[in-house]
C-alpha positions in Angstrom: 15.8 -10.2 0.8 12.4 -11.9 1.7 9.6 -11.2 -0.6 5.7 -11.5 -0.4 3.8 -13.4 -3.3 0.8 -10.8 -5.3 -1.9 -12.9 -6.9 -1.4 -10.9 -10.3 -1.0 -11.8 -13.9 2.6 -10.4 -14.9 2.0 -9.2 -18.1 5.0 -11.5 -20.0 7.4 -8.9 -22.4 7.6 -10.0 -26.4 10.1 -11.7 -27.5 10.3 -12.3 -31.6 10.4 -16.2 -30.5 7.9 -15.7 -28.0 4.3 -17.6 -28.3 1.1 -16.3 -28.6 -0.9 -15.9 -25.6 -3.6 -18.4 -25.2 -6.5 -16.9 -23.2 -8.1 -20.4 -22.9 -4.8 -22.7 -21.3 -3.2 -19.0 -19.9 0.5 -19.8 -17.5 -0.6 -17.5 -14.8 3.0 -16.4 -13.0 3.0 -15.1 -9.8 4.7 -12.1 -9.0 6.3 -11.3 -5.8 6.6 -8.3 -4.2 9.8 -7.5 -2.1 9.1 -7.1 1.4 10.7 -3.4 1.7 8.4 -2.4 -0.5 4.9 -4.0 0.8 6.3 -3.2 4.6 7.2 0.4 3.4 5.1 2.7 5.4 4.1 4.8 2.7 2.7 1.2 0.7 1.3 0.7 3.8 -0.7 4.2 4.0 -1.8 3.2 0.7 -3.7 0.5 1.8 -5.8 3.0 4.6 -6.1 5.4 2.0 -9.7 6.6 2.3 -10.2 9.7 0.5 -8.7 11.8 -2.3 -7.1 13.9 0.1 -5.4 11.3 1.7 -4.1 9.6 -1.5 -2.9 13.2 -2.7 -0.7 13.3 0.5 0.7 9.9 0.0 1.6 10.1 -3.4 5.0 12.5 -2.5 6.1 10.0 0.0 5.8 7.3 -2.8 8.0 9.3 -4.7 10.6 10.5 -2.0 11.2 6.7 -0.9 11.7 5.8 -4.9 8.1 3.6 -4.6 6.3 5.2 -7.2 6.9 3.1 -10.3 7.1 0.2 -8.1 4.3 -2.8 -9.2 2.1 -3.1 -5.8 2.3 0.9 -5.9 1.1 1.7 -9.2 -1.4 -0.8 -9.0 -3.2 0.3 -5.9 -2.9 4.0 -7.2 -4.8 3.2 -10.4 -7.1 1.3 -8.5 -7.7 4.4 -6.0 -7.6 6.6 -8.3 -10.6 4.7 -10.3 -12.1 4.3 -7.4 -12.6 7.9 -6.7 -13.7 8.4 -9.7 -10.3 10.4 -10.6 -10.1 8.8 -14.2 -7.3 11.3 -15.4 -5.1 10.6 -13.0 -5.9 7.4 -12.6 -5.0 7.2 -17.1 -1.5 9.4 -16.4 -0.3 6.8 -13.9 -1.7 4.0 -16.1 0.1 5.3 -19.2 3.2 5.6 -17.5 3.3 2.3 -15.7 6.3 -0.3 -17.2 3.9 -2.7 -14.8 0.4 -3.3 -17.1 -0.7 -6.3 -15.7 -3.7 -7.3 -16.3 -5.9 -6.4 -13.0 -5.1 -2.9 -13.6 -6.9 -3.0 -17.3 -9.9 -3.8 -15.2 -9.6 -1.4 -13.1 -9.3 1.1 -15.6 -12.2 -0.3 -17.8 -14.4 -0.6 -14.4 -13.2 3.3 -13.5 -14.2 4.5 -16.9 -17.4 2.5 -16.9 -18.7 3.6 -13.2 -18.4 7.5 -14.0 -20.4 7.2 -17.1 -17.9 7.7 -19.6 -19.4 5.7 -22.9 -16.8 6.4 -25.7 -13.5 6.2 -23.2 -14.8 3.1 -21.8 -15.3 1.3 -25.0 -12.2 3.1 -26.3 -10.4 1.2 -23.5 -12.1 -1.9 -24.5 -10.6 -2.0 -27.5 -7.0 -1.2 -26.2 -7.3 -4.1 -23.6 -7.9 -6.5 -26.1 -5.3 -4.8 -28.8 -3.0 -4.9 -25.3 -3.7 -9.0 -25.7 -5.8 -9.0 -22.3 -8.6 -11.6 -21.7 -11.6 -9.6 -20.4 -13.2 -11.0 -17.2 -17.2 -11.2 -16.9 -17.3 -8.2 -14.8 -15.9 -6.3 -17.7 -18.5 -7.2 -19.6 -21.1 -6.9 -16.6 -19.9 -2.7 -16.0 -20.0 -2.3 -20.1 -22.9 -3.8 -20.3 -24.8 -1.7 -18.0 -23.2 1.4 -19.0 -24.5 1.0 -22.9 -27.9 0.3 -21.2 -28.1 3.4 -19.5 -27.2 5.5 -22.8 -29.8 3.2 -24.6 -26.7 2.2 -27.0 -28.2 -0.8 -28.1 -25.8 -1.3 -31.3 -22.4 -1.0 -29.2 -24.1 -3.6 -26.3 -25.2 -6.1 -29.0 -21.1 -5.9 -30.0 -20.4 -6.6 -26.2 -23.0 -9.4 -26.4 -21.0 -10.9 -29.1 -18.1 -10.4 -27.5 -19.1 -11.9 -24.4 -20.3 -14.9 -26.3 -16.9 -15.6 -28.1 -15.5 -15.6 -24.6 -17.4 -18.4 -23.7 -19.4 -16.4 -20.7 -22.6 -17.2 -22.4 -23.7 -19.2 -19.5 -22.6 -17.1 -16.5 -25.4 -15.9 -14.3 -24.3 -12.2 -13.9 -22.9 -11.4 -17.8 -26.5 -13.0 -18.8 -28.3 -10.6 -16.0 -26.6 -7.9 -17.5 -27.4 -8.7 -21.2 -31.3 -9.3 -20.2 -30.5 -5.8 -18.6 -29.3 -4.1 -21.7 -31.8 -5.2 -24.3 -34.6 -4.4 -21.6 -32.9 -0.5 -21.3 -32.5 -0.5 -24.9 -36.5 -1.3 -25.3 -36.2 -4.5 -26.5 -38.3 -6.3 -24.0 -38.3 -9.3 -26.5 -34.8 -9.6 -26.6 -34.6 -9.1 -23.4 -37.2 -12.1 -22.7 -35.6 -14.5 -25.3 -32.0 -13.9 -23.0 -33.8 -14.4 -19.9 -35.5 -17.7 -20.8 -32.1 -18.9 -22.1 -30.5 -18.4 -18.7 -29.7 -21.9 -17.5 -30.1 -20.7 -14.0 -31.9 -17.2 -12.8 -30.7 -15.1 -9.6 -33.2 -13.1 -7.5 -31.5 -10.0 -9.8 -32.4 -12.0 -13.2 -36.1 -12.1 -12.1 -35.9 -8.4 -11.1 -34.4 -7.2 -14.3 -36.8 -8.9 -16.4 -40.1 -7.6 -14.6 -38.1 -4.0 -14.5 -37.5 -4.0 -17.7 -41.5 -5.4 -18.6 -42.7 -2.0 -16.3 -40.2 0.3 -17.4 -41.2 -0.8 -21.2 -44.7 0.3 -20.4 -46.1 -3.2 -19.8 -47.3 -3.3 -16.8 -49.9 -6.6 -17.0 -46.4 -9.0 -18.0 -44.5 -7.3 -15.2 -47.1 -8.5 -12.8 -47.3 -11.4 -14.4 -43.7 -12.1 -13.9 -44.5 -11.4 -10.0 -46.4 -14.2 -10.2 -44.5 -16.9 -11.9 -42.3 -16.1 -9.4 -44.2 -17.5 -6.7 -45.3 -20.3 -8.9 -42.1 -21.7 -9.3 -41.1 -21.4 -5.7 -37.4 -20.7 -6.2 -37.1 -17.3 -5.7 -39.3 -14.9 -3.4 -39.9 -11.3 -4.4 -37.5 -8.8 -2.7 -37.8 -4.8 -2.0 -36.6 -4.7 -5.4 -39.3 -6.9 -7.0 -42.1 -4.4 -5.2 -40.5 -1.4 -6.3 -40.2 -2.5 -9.8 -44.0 -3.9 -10.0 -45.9 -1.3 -7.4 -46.0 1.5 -10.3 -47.5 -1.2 -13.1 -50.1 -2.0 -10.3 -50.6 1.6 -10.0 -50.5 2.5 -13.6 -53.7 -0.3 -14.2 -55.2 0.5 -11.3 -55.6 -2.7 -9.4 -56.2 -1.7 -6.1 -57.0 -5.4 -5.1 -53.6 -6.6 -6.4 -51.8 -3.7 -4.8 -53.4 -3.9 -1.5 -52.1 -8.0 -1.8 -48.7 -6.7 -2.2 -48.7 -3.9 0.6 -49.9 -7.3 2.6 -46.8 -9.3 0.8 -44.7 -6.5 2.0 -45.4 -6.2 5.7 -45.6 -9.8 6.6 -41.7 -10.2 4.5 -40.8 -7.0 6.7 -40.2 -4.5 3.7 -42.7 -2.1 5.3 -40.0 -0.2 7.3 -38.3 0.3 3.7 -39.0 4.1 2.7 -38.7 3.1 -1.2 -40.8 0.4 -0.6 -43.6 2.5 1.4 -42.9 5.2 -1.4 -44.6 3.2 -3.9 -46.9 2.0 -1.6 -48.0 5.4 -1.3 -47.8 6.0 -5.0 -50.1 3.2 -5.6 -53.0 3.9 -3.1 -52.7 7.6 -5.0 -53.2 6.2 -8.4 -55.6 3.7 -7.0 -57.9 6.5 -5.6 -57.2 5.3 -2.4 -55.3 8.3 -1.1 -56.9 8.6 2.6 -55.4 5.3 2.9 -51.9 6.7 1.5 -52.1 9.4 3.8 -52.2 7.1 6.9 -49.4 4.9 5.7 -47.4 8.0 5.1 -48.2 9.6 8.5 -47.2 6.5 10.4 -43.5 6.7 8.3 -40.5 7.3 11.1 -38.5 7.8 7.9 -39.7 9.9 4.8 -37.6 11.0 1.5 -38.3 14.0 -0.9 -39.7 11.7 -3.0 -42.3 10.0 -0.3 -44.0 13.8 -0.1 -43.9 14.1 -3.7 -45.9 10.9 -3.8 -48.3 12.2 -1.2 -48.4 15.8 -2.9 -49.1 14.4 -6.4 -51.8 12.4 -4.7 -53.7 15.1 -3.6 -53.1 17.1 -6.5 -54.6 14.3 -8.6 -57.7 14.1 -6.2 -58.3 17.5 -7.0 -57.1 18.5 -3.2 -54.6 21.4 -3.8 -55.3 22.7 -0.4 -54.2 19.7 1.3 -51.1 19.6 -1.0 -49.7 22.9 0.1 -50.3 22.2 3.7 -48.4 19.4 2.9 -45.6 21.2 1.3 -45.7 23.6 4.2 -44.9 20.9 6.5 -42.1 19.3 4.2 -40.4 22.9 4.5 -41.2 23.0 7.9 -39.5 19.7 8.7 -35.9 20.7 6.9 -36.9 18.3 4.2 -34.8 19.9 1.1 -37.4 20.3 -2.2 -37.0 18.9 -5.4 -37.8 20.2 -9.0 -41.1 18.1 -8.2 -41.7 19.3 -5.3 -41.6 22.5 -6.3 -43.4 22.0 -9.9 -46.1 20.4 -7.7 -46.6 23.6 -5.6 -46.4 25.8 -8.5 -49.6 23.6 -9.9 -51.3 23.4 -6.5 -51.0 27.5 -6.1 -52.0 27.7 -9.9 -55.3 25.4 -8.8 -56.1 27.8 -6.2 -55.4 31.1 -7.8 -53.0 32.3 -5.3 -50.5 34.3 -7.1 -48.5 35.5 -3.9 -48.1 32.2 -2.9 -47.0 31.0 -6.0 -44.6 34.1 -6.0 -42.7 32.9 -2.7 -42.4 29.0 -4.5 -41.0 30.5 -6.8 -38.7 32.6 -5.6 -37.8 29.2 -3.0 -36.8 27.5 -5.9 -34.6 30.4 -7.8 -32.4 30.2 -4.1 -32.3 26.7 -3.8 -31.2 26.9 -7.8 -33.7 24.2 -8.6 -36.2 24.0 -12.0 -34.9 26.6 -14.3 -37.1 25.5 -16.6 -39.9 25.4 -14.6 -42.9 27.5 -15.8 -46.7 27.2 -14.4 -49.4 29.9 -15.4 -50.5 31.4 -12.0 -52.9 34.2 -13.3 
């Protein structure tokens, strides 16, 4: 019977006079897959899959033509299954599997990272290295991230150790990803000692650092950053880069600066970006500038919530509530669907005016859209 080769590790079964694995000087074996089995039509199917639905219908034929515990099977349902976001079933088939080869631990690890799940991520950590499994620098890229975004800054320095005794200390993304971490975990000076060690820096590296500077509250470094970008010529600022600095422009109130990068941004073509024109916006608001907001903001084809929000808040802050409900009036007039902002904004704008029945009907829009429970403004 003919048979296809599968780039995987095969995960090599214990022996008492078997040797240690050696991560560093690994015997990779490939692993072939016989052709009924990757011809099948139902392993086949598997490879269209594109929604949960789908897999869920494909799963009985798997198991009607005796695929199911089958290697290339099992591996691709893991994978889906991850990829969905379906970590329990995605574990049950995992846990059963005689075939734990080493893809599918990082599949796993990547599923558990990518829906947030802290403790069952690093949990599975753990198990991947008890399970003798050499972690790849995306492993540490998805953990790394995730600890950031729970501000777990003593499990990602861990990771970071971990990551060095790997010998990934060098790589360009599992360094991103630390400057990442320390700059989420408010560590800015971590964060900068990492990002100075970098033998070589990405358009992402730069972006992470002056994120993390504005995010951190220090707006004059983050444009700073900007600029040493453009001194050392290697990497231009992106959408990205503006989005990240726009609101540390805004928060110190350099108009001159921001109307350089509104300049920066249409002649680089990031002016038909709506998150880019957002903060545009935002900035000309903070600035004091907000009849200049209002034209860029007019002349948008595209708008999100957030862009009226912007607008809103500007005119709220200029002391304009009139001009912020007729701007809220339009927004519902348009089909744009409201935030909690949105909707906190008009609160403030009908509590500025003293119009009780209006602020009724806001309200009342936000109790059926089910938005701001918590949302309280004194109208009388």
């Amino acid at each position: 019977m003919s048979s296809q080769p599968l780039p995987l590790v095969a995960r090599p079964t214990p022996t008492p006079t078997s040797p240690p694995r050696n991560h560093h000087h690994a015997h990779y074996e490939r692993v072939y897959i016989p052709s009924h089995i990757y011809k099948h039509p139902a392993s086949l199917l598997l490879e269209l899959c594109a929604s949960p639905r789908e897999l869920h219908q494909i799963i009985p034929q798997l198991i009607k033509h005796g695929l199911y515990n089958e290697l290339l099977p099992q591996t691709k349902l893991v994978s889906l299954f991850c990829s969905y976001g379906l970590l329990p079933e995605a574990a049950r088939v995992f846990d059963r599997s005689p075939h734990k080869i080493d893809p599918v631990y990082h599949s796993m690890l990547k599923g558990y990272a990518r829906t947030n799940s802290l403790h069952d991520a690093l949990s599975f950590f753990v198990r991947m290295l008890a399970d003798d499994v050499s972690p790849v620098v995306y492993d540490f890229t998805y953990l790394l991230k995730l600890f950031g975004d729970h501000g777990a800054l003593r499990t990602g320095k861990a990771i970071h150790g971990q990551l060095i005794k790997t010998g990934f200390l060098s790589n360009l993304f599992a360094m991103t990803a630390v400057v990442n971490l320390y700059a989420k975990c408010k560590v800015i000076d971590d964060a900068y000692k990492m990002f100075g060690r970098m033998p070589e820096r990405d358009l992402v590296s730069w972006n992470t650092i002056v994120s993390g500077y504005a995010q951190n509250g220090m707006a004059k470094v983050a444009i700073e950053m900007v600029s040493r970008m453009f001194e050392e010529g290697r990497q231009r600022p992106d959408s990205v880069t503006l989005i990240s600095v726009l609101p540390a422009i805004a928060d110190m109130g350099l108009l001159g600066v921001g109307k350089a990068v509104h300049g920066y941004a249409i002649r680089c073509g990031y002016d038909s970006v709506v998150n880019v024109l957002t903060a545009v916006i935002d900035m000309y608001c903070k600035c004091g500038a907000v009849g200049t907001a209002r034209l860029i903001f007019d002349g948008m084809d595209d708008r999100s919530a957030i862009t009226w929000n912007s607008m809103m808040d500007g005119y709220l802050q200029s002391g304009n509530a009139e001009e912020a409900m007729v701007l809220f009036d339009k927004m519902m007039n348009e089909g744009i669907k409201p935030t909690d902002v949105t909707v906190m904004e008009a609160l403030h704008a009908c509590a500025a005016l003293g119009d009780l029945e209006r602020g009724k009907l806001v309200h009342k829009l936000a109790d059926e859209l089910n938005l701001g429970s918590n949302i309280s403004v004194e109208l009388q």
